[in-house]
PAZAPA-4460 file (N, C-alpha, C; in steps of 0.05 Angstrom, whole numbers, plus 32768, in hexadecimal, padded with zeros to 4 digits):
% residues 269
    n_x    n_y    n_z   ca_x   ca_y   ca_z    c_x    c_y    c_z   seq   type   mol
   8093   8314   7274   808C   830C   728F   8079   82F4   728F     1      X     A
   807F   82EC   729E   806F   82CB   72A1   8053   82D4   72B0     2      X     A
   8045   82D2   72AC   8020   82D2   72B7   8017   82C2   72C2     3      X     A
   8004   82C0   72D3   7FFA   82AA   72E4   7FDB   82AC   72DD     4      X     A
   7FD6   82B0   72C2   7FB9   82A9   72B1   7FB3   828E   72AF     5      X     A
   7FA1   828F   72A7   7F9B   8269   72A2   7FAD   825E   7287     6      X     A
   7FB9   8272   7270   7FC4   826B   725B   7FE4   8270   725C     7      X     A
   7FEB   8277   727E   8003   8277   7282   8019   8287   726A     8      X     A
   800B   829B   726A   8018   82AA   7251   8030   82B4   725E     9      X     A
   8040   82B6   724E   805E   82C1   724D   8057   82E1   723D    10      X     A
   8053   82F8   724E   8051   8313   723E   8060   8321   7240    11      X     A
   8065   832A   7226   8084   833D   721C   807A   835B   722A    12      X     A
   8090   8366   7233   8095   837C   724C   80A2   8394   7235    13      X     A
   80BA   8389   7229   80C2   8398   7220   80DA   838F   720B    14      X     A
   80E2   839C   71F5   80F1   8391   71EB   8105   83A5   71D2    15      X     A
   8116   8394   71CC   8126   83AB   71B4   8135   83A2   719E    16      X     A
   8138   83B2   7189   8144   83A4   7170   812F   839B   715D    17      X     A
   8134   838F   7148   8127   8383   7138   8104   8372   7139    18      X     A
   80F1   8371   7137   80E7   835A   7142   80D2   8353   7125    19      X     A
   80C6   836C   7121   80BB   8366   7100   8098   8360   7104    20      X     A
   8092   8366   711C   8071   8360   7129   8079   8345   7132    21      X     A
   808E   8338   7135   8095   8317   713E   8081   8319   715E    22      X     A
   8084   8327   716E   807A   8327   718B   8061   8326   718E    23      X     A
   8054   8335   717F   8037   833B   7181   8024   8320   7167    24      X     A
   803C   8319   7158   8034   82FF   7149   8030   82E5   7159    25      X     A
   803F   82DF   7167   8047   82BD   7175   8043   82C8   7191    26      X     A
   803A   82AD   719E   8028   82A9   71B6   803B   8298   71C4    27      X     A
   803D   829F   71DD   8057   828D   71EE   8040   828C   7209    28      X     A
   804A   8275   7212   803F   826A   7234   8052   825C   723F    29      X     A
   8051   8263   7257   806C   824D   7262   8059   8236   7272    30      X     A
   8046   8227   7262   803A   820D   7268   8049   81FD   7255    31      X     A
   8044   81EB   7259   8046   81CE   7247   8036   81D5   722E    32      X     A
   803C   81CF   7215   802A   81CB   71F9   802F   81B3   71E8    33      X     A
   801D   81B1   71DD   802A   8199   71D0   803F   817F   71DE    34      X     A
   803C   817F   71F6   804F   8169   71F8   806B   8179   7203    35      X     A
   806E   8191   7209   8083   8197   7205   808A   81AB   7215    36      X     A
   809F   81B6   721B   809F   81DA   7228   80B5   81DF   720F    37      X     A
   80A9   8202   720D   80B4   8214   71F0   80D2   8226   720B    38      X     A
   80DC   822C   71F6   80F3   823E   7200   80F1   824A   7222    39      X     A
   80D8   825C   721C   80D8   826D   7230   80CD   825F   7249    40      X     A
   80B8   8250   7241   80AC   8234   725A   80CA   8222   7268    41      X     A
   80D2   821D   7254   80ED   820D   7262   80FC   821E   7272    42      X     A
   8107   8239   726A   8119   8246   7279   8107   8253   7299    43      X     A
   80EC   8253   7290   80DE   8259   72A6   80D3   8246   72BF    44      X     A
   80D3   8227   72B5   80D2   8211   72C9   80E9   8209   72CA    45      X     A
   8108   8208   72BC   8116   81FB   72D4   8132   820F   72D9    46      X     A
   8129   822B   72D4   8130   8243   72DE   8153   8240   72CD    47      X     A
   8158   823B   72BA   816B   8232   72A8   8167   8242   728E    48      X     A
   8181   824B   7282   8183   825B   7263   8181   823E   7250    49      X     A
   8162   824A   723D   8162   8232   722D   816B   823C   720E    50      X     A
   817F   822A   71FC   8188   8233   71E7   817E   822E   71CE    51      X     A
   8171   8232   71BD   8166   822A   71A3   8183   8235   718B    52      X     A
   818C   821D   718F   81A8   821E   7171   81A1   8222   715C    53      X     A
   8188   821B   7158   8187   8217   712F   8163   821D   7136    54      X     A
   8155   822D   7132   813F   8231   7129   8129   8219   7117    55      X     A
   813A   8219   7102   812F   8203   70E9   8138   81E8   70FC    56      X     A
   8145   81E0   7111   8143   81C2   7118   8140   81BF   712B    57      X     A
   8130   81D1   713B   812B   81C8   7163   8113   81C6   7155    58      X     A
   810B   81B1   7169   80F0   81AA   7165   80E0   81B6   717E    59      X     A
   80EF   81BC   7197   80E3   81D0   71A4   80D4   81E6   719D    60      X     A
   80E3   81F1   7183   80DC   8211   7173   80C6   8211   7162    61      X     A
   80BD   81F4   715F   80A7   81F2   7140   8090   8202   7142    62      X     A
   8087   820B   7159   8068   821E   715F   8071   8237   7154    63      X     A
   8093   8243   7152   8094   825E   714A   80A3   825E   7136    64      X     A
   80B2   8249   712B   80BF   823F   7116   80C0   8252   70FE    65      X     A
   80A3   8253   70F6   809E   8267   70D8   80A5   8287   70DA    66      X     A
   809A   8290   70F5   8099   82A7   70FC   80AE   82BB   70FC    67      X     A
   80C8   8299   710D   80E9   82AA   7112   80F1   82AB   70F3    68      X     A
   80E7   8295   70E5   80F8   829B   70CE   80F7   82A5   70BD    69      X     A
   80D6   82AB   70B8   80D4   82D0   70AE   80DA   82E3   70B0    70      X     A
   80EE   82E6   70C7   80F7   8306   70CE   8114   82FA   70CD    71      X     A
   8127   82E1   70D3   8141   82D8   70C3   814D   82D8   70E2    72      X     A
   8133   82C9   70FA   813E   82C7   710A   814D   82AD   710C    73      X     A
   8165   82A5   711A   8173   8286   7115   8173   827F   7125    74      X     A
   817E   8289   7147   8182   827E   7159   817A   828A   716A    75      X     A
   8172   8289   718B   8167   8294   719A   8174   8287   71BA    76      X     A
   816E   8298   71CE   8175   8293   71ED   815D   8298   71F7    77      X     A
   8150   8289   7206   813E   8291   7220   814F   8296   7238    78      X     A
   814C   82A8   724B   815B   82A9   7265   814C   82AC   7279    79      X     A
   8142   82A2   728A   8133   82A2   72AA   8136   82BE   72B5    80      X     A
   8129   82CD   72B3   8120   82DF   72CA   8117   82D9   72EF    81      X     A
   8131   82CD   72FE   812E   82C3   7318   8127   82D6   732C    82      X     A
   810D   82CB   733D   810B   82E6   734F   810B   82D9   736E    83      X     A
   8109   82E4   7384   8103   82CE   739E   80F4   82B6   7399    84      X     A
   80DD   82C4   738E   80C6   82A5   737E   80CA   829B   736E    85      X     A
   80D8   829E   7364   80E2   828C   7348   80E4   829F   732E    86      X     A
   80E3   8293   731C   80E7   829A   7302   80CE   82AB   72F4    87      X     A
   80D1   82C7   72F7   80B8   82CE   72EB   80BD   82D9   72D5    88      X     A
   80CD   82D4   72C2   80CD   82D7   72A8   80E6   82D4   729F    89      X     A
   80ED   82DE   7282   8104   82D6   7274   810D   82F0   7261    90      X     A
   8128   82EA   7265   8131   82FD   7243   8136   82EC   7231    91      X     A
   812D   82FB   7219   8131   82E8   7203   8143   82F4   71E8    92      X     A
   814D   82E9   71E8   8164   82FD   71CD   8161   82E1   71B4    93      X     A
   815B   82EC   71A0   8162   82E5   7178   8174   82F1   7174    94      X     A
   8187   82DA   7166   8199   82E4   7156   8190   82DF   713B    95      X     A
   819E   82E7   7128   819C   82E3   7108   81B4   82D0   70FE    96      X     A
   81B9   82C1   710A   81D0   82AB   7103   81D3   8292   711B    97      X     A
   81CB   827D   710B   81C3   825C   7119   81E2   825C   7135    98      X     A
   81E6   824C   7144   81F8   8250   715F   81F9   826C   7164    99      X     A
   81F0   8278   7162   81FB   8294   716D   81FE   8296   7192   100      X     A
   81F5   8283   719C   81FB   8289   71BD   820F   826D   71C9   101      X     A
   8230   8275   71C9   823C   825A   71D2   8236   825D   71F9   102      X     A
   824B   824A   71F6   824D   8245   7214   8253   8263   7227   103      X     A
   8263   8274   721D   8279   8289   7223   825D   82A0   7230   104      X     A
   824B   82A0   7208   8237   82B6   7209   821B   82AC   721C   105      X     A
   821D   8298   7224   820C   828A   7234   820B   8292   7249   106      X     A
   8227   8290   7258   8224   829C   727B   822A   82B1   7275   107      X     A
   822D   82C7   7269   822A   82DF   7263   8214   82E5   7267   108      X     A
   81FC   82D8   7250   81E8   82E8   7256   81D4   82DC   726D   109      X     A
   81DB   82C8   7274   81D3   82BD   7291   81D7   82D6   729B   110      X     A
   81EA   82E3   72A8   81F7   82F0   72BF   81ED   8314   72B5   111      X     A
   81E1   8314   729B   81D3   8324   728B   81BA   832A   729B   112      X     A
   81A7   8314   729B   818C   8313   729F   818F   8312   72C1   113      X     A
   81A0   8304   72D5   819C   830B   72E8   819F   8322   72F7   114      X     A
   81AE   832D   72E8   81AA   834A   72EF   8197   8354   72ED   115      X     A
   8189   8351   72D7   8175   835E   72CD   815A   8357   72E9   116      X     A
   8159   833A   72E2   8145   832F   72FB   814C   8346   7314   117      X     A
   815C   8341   7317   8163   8355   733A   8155   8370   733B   118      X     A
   8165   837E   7326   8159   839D   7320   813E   839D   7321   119      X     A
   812C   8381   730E   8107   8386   730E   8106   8386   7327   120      X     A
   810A   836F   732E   8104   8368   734F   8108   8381   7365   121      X     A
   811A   838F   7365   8124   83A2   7379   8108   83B9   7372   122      X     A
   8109   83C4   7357   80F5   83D7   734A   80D8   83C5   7354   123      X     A
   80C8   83AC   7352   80BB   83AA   7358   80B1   83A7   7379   124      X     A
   80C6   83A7   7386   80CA   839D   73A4   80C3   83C0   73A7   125      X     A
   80CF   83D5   73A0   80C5   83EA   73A8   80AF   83F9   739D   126      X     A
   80A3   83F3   7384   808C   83F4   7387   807B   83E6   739B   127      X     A
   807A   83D7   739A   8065   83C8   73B1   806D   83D5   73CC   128      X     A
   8083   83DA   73D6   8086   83EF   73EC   807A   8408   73E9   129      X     A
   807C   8419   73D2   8068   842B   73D1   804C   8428   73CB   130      X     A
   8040   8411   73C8   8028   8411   73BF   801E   840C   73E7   131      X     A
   802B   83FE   73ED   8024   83F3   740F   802A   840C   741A   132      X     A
   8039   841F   7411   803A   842F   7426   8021   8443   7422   133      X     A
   801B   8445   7405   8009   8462   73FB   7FE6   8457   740C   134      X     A
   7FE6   8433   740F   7FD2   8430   7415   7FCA   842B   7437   135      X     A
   7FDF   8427   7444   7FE5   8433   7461   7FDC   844B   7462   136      X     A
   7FEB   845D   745A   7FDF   8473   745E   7FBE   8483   7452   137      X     A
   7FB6   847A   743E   7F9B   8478   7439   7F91   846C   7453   138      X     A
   7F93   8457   7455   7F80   8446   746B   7F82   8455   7487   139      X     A
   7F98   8464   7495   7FA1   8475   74A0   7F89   848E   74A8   140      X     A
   7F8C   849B   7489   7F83   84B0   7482   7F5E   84A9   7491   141      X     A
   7F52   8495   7481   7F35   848A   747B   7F37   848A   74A3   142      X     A
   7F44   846F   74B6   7F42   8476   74CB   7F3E   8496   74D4   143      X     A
   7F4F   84A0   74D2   7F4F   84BA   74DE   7F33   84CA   74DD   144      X     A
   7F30   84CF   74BE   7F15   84DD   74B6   7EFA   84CC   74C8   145      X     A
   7EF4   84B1   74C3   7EE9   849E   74D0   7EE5   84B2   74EF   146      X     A
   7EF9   84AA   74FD   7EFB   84AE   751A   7EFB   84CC   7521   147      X     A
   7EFD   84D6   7510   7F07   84FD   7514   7EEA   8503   7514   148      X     A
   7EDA   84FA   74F3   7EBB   8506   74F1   7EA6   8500   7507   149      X     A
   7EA7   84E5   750C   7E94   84D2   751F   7E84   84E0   7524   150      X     A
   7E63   84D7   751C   7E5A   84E7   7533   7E4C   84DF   754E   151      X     A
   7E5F   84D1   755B   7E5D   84C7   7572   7E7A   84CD   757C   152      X     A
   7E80   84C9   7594   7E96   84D3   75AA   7EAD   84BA   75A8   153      X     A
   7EBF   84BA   7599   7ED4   84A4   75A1   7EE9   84A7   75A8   154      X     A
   7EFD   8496   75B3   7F0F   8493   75C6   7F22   8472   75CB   155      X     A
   7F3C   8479   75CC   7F4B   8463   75C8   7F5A   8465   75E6   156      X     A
   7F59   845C   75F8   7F5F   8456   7617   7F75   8445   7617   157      X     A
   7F89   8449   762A   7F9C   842F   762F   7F90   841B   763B   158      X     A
   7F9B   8409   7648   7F90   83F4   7658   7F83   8400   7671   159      X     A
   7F96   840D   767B   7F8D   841B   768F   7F78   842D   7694   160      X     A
   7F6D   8437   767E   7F61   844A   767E   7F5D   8469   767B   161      X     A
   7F7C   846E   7672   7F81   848C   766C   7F73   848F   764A   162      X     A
   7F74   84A9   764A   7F6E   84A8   7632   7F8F   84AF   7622   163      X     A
   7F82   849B   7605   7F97   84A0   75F6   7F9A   84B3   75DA   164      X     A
   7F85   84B5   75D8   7F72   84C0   75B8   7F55   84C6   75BE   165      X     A
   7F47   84E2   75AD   7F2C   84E7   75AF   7F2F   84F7   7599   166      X     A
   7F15   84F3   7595   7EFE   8505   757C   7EFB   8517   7585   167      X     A
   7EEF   8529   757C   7EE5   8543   7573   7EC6   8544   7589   168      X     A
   7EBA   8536   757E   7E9F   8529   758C   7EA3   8523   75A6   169      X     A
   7EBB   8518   75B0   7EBC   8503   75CC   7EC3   8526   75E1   170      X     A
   7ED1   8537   75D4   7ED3   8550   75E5   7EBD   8562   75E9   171      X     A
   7EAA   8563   75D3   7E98   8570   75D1   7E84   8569   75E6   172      X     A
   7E7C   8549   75EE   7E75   853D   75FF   7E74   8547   761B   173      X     A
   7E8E   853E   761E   7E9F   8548   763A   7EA2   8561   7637   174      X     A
   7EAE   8574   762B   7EB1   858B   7635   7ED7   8590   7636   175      X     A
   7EDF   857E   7636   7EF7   857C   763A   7F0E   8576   761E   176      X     A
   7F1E   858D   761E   7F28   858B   7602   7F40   8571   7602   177      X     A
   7F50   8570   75EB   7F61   8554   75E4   7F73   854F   75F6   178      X     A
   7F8E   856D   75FC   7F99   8572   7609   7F97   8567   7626   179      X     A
   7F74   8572   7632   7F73   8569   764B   7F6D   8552   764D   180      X     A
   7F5E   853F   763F   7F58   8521   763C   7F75   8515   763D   181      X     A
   7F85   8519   762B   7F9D   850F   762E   7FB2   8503   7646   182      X     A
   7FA5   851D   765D   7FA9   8516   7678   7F9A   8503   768E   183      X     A
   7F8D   8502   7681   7F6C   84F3   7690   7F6F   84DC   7689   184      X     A
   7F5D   84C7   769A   7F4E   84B0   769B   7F32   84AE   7699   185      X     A
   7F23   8496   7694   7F0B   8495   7692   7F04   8493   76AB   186      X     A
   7F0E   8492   76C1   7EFE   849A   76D4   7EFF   84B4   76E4   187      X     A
   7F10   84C9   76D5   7F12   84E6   76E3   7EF5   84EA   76DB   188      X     A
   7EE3   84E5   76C9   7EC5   84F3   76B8   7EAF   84E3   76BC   189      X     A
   7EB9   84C7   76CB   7EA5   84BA   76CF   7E98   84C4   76EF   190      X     A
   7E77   84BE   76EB   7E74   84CD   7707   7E71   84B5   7723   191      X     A
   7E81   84BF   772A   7E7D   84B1   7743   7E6B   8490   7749   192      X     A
   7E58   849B   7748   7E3D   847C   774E   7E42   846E   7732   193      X     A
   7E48   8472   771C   7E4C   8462   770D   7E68   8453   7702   194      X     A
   7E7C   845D   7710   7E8D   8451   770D   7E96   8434   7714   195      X     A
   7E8E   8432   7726   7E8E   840B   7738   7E88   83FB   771C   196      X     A
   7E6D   83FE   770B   7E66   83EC   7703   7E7D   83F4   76E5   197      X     A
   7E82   8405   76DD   7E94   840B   76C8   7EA8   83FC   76C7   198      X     A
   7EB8   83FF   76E2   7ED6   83F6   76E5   7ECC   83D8   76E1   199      X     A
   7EBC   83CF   76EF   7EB9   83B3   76EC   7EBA   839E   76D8   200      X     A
   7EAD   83B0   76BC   7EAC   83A3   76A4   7EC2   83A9   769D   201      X     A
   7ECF   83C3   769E   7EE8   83C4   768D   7EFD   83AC   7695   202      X     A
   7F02   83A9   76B2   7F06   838F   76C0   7F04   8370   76B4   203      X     A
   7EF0   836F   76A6   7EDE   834F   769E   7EEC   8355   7680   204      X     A
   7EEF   836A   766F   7EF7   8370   7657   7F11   8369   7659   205      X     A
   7F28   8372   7660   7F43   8374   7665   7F40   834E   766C   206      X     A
   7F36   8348   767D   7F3F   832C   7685   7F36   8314   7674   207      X     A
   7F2E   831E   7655   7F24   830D   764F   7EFE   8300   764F   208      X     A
   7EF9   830B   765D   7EDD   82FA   766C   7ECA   8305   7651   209      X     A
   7ED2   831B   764B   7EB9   8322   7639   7EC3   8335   7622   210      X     A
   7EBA   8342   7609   7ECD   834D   75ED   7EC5   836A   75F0   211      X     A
   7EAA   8368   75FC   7E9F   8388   75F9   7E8F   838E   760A   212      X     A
   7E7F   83A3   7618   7E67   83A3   7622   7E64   83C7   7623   213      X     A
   7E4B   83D2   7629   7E3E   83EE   7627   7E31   83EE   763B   214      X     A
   7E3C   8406   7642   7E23   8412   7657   7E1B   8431   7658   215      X     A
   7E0C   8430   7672   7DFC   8458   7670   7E08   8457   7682   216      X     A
   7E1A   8472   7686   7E1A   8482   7690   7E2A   849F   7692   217      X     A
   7E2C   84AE   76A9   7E32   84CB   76A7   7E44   84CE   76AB   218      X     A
   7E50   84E7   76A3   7E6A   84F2   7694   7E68   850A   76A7   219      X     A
   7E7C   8510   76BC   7E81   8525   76C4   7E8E   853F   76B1   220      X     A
   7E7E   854F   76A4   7E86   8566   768B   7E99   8578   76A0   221      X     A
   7EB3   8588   768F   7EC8   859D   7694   7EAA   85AB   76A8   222      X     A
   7E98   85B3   769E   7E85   85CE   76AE   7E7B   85C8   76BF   223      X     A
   7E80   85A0   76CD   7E76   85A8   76E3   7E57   8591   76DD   224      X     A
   7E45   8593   76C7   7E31   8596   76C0   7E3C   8570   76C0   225      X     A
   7E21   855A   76BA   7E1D   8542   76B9   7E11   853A   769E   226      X     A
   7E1F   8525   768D   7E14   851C   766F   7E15   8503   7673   227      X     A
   7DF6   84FD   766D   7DFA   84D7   7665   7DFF   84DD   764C   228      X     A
   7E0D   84B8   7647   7E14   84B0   7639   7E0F   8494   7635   229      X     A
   7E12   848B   7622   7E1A   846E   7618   7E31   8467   7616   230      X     A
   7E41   8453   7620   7E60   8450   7620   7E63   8433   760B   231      X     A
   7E6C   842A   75F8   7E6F   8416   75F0   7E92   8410   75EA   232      X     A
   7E91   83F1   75F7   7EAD   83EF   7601   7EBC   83D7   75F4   233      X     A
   7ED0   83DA   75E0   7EE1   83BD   75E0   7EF5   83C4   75D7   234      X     A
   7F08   83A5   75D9   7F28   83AC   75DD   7F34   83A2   75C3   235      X     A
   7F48   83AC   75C5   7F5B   83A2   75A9   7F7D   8398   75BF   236      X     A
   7F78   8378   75B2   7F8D   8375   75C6   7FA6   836F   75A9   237      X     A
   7FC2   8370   75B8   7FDD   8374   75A1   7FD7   834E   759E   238      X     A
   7FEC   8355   7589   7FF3   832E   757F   7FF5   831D   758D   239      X     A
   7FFE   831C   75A4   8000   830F   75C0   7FEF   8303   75D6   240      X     A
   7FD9   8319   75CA   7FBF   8319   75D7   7FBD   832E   75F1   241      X     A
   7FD6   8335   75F0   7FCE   834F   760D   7FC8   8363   7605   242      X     A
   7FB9   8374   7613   7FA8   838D   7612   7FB9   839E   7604   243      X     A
   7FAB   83B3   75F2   7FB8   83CB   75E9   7FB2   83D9   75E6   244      X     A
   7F99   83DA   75DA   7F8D   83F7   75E1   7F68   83FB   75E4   245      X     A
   7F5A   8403   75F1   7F3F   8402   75F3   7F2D   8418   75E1   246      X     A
   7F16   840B   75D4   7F08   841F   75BC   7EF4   8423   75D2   247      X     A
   7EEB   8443   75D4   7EDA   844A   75E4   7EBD   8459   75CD   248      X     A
   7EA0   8457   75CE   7E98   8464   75C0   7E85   846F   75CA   249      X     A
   7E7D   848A   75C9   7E6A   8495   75DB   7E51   84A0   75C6   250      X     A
   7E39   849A   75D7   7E24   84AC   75CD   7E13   84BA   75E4   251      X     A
   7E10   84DB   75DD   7E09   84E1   75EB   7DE8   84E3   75FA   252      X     A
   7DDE   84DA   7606   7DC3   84D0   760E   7DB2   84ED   7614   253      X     A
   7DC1   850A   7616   7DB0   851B   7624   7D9A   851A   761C   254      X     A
   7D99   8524   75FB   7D74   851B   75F6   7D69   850C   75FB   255      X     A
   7D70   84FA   75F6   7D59   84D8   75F4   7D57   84E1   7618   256      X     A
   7D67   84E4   762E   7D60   84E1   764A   7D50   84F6   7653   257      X     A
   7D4F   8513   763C   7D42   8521   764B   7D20   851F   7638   258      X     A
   7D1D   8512   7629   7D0D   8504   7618   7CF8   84EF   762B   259      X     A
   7D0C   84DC   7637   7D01   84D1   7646   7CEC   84D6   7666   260      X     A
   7CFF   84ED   766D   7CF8   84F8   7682   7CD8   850B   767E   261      X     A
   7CD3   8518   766A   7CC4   8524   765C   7CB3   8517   765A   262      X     A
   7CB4   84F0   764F   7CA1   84E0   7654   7C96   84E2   7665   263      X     A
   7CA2   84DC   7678   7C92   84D0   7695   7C8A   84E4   769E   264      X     A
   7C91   84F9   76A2   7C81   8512   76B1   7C6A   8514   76A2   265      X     A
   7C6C   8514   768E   7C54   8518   767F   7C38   84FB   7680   266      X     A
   7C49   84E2   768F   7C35   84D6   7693   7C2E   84D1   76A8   267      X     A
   7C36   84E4   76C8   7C31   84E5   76D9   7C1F   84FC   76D5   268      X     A
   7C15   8514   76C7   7C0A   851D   76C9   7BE8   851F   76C8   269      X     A
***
């Protein structure tokens, strides 16, 4: 396989038959050396089966020259491994006798290796579909936990204002389980006097005018009973730029307000 290291190494994947430690001896790159491109560089820049006839007289072969002919290699094929991107590697077959690849054995094993290319390609195309999918769903998972634990009240709203999604926290709040949120809007819980100024921003949000904004106030609870809150508000709009869905996040103020209240009586006294 061809590498995209700085030494443009050509690294052997796999191989069979004879070799004698020849692979793990000689060093291939499909850069330029010397002046030159070697077997597997050529078949890999101009995506072409390159032929070495005679070992002892290509002068292309001189960097591995000693090596093939210690083990009584004579002739050799590089073949292009073609993928959508190009050429990312080669097969390479030694023979033990000088011509051993004519014209005939040539598009043979052309039509050899592109097969071969197809099959990596298909096997690698689905890995990378499983690796995108295993990490969707991680990232999935991490949202979920994220938004499930919170410990603050959150909520994903249509444009309109229904609810679309809630936490664990955002019912506990309200009083009101998933089921019944599901039916609801943010303004069935909002109370009354504070709704004017609510709708208004959500209003300025949707149109553009502004990305986010927060405010106090109270939450009509299932019992009847009144909860401030902190509301913090912004949108997620689709590719297009139109609205899709609104992140709602609540914190609930009862302490800090009955905290406060506690102040002041106590400094009226």
């Amino acid at each position: 396989f061809a590498e995209n290291d700085p030494d443009r190494t050509v690294r052997p994947a796999a191989k069979w038959g004879y070799d004698g430690g020849y692979l793990s001896e000689i060093s291939v790159t499909w850069k330029e050396r010397w002046g030159r491109l070697g077997p597997a560089a050529h078949a890999i820049h101009y995506k072409k089966p390159y032929v070495v006839r005679n070992v002892t007289t290509d002068p292309v072969f001189a960097p591995w020259r000693s090596a093939a002919m210690a083990r009584g290699f004579a002739s050799l094929i590089a073949l292009p491994l073609i993928g959508p991107a190009g050429a990312f590697g080669i097969l390479g077959l030694y023979a033990s006798e000088p011509d051993a690849f004519d014209d005939a054995e040539v598009q043979l094993l052309d039509g050899l290796a592109r097969n071969l290319a197809y099959g990596i390609t298909a096997i690698r195309t689905r890995d990378e579909h499983t690796r995108a999918t295993i990490e969707i769903r991680e990232s999935e998972e991490r949202f979920r936990a994220t938004f499930e634990q919170a410990a603050v009240g959150m909520a994903h709203l249509s444009p309109d204002g229904r609810y679309l999604r809630v936490n664990q926290k955002f019912c506990d709040i309200t009083g009101y389980s998933r089921e019944e949120l599901s039916r609801m809007n943010f303004q069935d819980i909002t109370h009354p006097d504070d709704l004017p100024a609510d709708v208004r921003q959500a209003e300025r949000l949707l149109e553009g005018e502004i990305t986010t904004y927060s405010v106090d106030k109270r939450y009509a609870r299932r019992d009847g009973t009144l909860v401030w809150v902190n509301r913090t508000i912004s949108l997620v709009r689709d590719t297009d730029g139109s609205p899709k869905y609104i992140i709602s996040v609540i914190r609930d103020l009862t302490d800090a307000r009955m905290m406060e209240s506690q102040l002041r009586q106590a400094q009226k006294m």
